[in-house]
N, C-alpha and C positions, 0 to 999 in steps of 0.2 A: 476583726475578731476571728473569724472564720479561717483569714489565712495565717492568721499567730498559731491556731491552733493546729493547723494542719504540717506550719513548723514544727511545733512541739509532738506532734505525729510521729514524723518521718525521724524526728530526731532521737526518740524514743526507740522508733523500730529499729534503726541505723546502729543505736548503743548495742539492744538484743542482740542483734545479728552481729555484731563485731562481738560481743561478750560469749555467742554462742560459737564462730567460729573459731576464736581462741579456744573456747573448752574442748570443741571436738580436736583440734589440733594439738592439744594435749595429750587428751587419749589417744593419740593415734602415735604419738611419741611415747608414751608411759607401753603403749601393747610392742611397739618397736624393740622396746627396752626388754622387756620379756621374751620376746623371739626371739632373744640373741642368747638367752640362755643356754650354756653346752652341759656338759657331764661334768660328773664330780662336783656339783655348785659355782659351775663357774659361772659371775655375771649375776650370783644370787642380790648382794648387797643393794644393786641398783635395783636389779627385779624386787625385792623387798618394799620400796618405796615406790617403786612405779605400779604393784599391785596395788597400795592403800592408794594411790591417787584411783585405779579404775574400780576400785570396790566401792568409793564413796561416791560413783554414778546412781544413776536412776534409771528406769526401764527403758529409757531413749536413747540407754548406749548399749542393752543389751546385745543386738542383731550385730553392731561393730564390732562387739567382743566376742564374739563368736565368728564372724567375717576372718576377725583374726589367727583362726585359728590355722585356717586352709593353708596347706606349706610348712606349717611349723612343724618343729620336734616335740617329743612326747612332753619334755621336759616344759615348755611352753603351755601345750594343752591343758596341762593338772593345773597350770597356773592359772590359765586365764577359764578354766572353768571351774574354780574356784572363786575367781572374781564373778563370773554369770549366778552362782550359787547362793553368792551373798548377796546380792545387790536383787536378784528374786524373791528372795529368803525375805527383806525387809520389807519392800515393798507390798508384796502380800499382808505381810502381818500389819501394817500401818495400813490395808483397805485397800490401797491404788491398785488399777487394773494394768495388767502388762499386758504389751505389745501384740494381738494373737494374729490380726493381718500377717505382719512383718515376721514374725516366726514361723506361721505357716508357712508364707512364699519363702524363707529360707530352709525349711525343712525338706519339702518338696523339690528343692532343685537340688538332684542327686548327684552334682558336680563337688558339692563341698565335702570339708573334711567329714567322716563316717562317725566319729564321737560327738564332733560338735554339732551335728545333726542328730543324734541320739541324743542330745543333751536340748537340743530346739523341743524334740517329739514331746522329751518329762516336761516340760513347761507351757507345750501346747494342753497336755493331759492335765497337770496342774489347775489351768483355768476352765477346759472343759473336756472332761476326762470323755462323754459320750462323742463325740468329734471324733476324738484321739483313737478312740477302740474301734470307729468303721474307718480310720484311716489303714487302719494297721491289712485291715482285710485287701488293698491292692498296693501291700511292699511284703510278697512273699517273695520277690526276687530283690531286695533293696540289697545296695553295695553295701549297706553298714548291717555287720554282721549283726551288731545289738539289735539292732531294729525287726532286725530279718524274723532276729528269735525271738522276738516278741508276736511277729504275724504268726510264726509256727506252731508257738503257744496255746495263741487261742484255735488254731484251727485244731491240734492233741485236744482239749479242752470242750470242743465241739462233740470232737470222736467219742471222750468219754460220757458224754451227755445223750449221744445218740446210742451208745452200749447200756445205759441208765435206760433208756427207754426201749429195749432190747431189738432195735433197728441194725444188725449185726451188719447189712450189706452198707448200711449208709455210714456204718463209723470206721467201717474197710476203707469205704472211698478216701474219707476225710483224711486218716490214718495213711493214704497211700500220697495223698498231694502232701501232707503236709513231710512226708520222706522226701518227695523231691525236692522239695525248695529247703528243706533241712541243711545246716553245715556245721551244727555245732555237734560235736560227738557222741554229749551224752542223751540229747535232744534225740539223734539217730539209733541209736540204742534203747531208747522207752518204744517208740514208734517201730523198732525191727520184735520186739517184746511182741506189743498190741498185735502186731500182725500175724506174726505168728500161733500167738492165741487164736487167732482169726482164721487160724488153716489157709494163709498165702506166705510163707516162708518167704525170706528174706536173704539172700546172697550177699552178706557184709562185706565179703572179702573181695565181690566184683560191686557191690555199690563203692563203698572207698576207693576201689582201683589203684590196691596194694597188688604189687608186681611178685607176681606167681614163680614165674619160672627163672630157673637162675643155672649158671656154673659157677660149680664152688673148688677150691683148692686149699691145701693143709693136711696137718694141721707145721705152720713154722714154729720157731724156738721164739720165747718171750720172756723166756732166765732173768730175773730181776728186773722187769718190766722194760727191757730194752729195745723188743720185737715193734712198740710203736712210733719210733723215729726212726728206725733199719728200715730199707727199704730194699724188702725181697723184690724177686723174678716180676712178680706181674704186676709191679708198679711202674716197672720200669718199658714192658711190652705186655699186654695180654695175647699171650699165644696158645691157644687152645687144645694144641696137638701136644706141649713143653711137657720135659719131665722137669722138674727142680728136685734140691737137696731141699729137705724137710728137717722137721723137728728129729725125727728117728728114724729115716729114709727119704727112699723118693716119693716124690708124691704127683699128683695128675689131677686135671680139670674130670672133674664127675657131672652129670647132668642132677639136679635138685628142685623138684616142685616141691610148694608147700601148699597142703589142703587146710591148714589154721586161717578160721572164721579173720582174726583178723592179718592174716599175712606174715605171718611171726617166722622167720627161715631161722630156724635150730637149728645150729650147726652140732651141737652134744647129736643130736638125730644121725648126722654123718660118721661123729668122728668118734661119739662116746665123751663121758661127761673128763675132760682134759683139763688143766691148770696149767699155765703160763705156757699159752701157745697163741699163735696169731693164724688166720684164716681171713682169705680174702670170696667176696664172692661178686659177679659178673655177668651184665645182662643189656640186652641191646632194647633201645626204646625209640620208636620209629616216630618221625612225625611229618607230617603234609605240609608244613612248611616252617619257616623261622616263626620263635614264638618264646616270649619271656613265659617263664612257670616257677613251678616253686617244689622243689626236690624234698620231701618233708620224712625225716626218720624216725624212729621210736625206738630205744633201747638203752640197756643198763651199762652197755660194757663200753670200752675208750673205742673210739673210731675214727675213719678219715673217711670220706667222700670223694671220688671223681668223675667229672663229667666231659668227654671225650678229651680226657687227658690233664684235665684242669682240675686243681686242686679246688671244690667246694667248701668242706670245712673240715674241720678236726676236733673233736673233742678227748683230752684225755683223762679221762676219770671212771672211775668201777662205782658200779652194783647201786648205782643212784635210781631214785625211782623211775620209770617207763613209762608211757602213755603215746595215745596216738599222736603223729605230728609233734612229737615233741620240739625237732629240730628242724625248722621251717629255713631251705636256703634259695638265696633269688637264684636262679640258672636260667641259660638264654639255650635254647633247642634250635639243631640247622635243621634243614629240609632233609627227611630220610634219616639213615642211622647216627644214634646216637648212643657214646657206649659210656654205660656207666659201671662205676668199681665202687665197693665198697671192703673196706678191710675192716676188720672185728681182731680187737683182743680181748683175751681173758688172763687174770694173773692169776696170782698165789693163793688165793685163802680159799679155804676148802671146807666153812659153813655151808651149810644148806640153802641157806639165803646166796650165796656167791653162785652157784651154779650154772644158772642162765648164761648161754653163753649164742646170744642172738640178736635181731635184730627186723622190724618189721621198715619195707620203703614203699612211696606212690609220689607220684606227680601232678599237681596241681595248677588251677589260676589260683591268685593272691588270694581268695576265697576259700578255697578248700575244697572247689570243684575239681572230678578227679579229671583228667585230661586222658580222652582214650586214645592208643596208640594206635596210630595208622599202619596198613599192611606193608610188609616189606615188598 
């Protein structure tokens, strides 16, 4: 009897364990199916049905589906944390407890994707939100930017608790760590506010590490917006000594600092407020050795980018809104000079709102730490 049963045991386990490596080997083909997802919906149809197979998981595939994410494209991530969303979403509500070991150690290892780890944290905090909140206190330096602003948070939140209790030195302090580990911009801006209240002003235009000093030149002709695919004199060479034909003469490299909090180079400041004319402007940025970063622009008017010669990016469009870092581009830095151009046009329309005819730059890690330039 004993060893009938210990048949019916093994045979038992043997079925599980085959029933459960098929299913995980499903999911791991249905999250396949999803990664392959491109632009414009391509690959949706199968993705469609390879999410309901990973949506009608249980908490035991949650960590996979999020494993899954590391490598993919965005278009994947929305997918499959959509699937982690549901399949927590129910389970909660039907009482079952989810995974908190298994999401923790995958929270914690700061190799993974930074969303899906942000997406681990909400469901750590979900099952026990006190955890969550003294985790947050040692990922003020966390790669994922979400997370990050969430340590920063509470540490702002500290600040004003200790201004509540009118401790002015001790919400300085708070108020000053929590600017460094800061990278979200408007996070950086409540916190250069506090400080300042607090009589220790704040240097935004050297925290950001928006590039000051510049040569600028113009203004050229941009007659029916044709100035942004012409490519004048100092695309072609930046020569700093050159005269070139201009819009209405000759024109010459000028020296230009800009003292704007956040970095804004006016060119209307140079030239006066112009319509349909193009202006390049030109600055060298040193570094101690090769190094990916990230060239980050901000501004209304059509532009190009170059970095020692190499076309960055281009956009060409007017008077759309601005903000910091709008244009976040990958660029790779040699050891020592590195010379960047940037070209600015302005066209025809001559509302009030068109006017701006500028443009603020800085160099960063993939973070939005600024990267300070080493001596020439």
């Amino acid at each position: 009897m004993i060893s009938k049963f210990i048949v019916l045991l093994l045979l038992l386990v043997g079925s599980i364990s085959s029933s459960w490596t098929a299913f995980a080997d499903e999911n791991l083909t249905s999250i396949e199916v999803i990664r392959a997802i491109g632009p414009e919906g391509i690959g949706n149809a199968k993705a469609s049905a390879a999410w309901k197979q990973l949506a009608a998981g249980d908490s035991s595939t949650l960590v996979t589906l999020l494993n899954g994410m590391d490598g993919a494209n965005d278009y994947a991530v929305n997918w499959l944390r959509a699937a982690v969303e549901t399949i927590a979403a129910r389970e909660l509500k039907t009482g079952k407890a989810l995974p908190l070991p298994e999401l923790g150690k995958f929270l914690l290892e700061t190799s993974h994707n930074p969303r899906a780890r942000r997406l681990a944290y909400e469901l750590v905090a979900q099952v026990d939100a006190a955890t969550a909140e003294q985790l947050l206190t040692g990922m003020l330096t966390d790669p994922s930017l979400e997370i990050r602003r969430d340590a920063v948070q509470k540490l702002i939140d500290q600040g004003n608790q200790a201004l509540g209790r009118s401790n002015r030195l001790g919400a300085a302090l708070l108020f000053q760590q929590a600017l460094n580990s800061a990278r979200d911009v408007q996070q950086i801006e409540v916190i250069a506010k506090k400080l300042n209240e607090l009589e220790r002003p704040v240097d935004l235009q050297k925290h950001f590490g928006f590039l000051a000093e510049w040569k600028i030149i113009g203004p050229f002709d941009n007659s029916g917006n044709t100035g942004f695919e012409k490519a004048f004199p100092p695309e072609q060479k930046i020569n700093l000594s050159a005269e070139h034909d201009g819009k209405t003469g000759q024109v010459r490299w000028q020296s230009y600092v800009t003292n704007h909090k956040y970095g804004m180079v006016d060119l209307n400041q140079a030239y006066g407020k112009l319509k349909e004319v193009v202006a390049y402007a030109a600055t060298d940025f040193y570094s101690d050795r090769a190094q990916s970063v990230e060239v980050r622009l901000g501004g209304k008017n059509s532009w190009k980018v170059w970095l020692n010669g190499k076309l960055l990016f281009e956009r060409d469009e007017y008077h759309t809104s601005a903000e910091i870092d709008q244009y976040p581009m990958p660029a790779q830095l040699v050891p020592g000079r590195n010379a960047l151009l940037v070209k600015v046009c302005q066209n025809e329309l001559v509302k009030e709102w068109t006017e701006e005819w500028e443009f603020q730059l800085r160099v960063t890690d993939a973070l939005g730490t600024p990267i300070v330039a080493a001596k020439p």
